[in-house]
C-alpha positions, 0 to 999 in steps of 0.5 A: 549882759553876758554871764561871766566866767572870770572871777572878779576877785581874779580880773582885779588882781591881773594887770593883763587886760585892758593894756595894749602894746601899740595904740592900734592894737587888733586887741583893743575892744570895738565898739557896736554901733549902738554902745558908741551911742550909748557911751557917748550918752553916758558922756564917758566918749565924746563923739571925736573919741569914736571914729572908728568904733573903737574904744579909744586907748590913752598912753598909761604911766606903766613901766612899761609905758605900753597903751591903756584903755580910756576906761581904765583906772589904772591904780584899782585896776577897774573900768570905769564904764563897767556897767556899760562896758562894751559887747567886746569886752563882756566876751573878753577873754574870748573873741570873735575870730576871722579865719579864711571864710569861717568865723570862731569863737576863740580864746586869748591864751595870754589871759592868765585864767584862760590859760589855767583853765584851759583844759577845763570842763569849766571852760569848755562848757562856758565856750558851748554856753557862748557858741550857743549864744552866739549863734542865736538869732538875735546875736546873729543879726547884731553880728552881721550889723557889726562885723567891726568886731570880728579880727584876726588875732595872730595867737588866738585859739579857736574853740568853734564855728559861728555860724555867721559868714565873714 
């Protein structure tokens, strides 16, 4: 598991995250190859529910009649598969970037707290934190297996260079 930023206190009073505008949405979460398994174990997916690594979105009773995230429970606003959540959203509300022939680490500037905080030390020692991380080996060969969860976001703010090539 990934040490987390966000307080949960914060994550669970946010109603941001987890809800996506159409039902392909670039933002919602993609899966490793191995969380497909494991969920699929955890029989929280079943294996039609995986094509694509992706984690499926279901159409939520939010006003705004917008797409939800298979795992979440809309009225206390928590994941069903937390324990198990995906790589993907453990970094949430930073993602992996592409961008032309270099990979970033970036931030969602539409998270409430990423906004709040970004110009924080706070934040930026937790980006070091991740870059670091992420440029380990281990991290390193996982990304390169699964290049799935590497987009392009329209409005994601880079924060550094993986060392991993598209």
């Amino acid at each position: 598991m990934i040490k987390q930023l966000i307080p949960q206190k914060f994550c669970l009073a946010c109603l941001g995250c987890c809800r996506f505008l159409e039902p392909d949405s670039c933002w919602s979460p993609r899966l490793l190859k191995g969380e497909a398994k494991n969920l699929a174990q955890k029989k929280l997916l079943d294996k039609k529910q995986l094509a694509g690594l992706r984690v499926p979105l279901r159409l939520s009773r939010d006003a705004d009649n917008d797409w939800a995230c298979l795992f979440l429970e809309p009225r206390s606003n928590k994941c069903q598969a937390y324990p198990y959540r995906p790589f993907d959203c453990q970094l949430y509300p930073f993602l992996l970037q592409r961008e032309e022939n270099r990979i970033l680490l970036a931030v969602d500037p539409n998270c409430p707290f990423a906004k709040r905080q970004a110009d924080s030390l706070e934040l930026k020692k937790y980006a070091a934190y991740l870059i670091k991380l992420l440029n380990s080996p281990y991290y390193q060969k996982v990304l390169k297996e699964n290049r799935q969860i590497i987009q392009r976001y329209d409005q994601a703010i880079g924060l550094g260079e993986l060392r991993i090539r598209p």
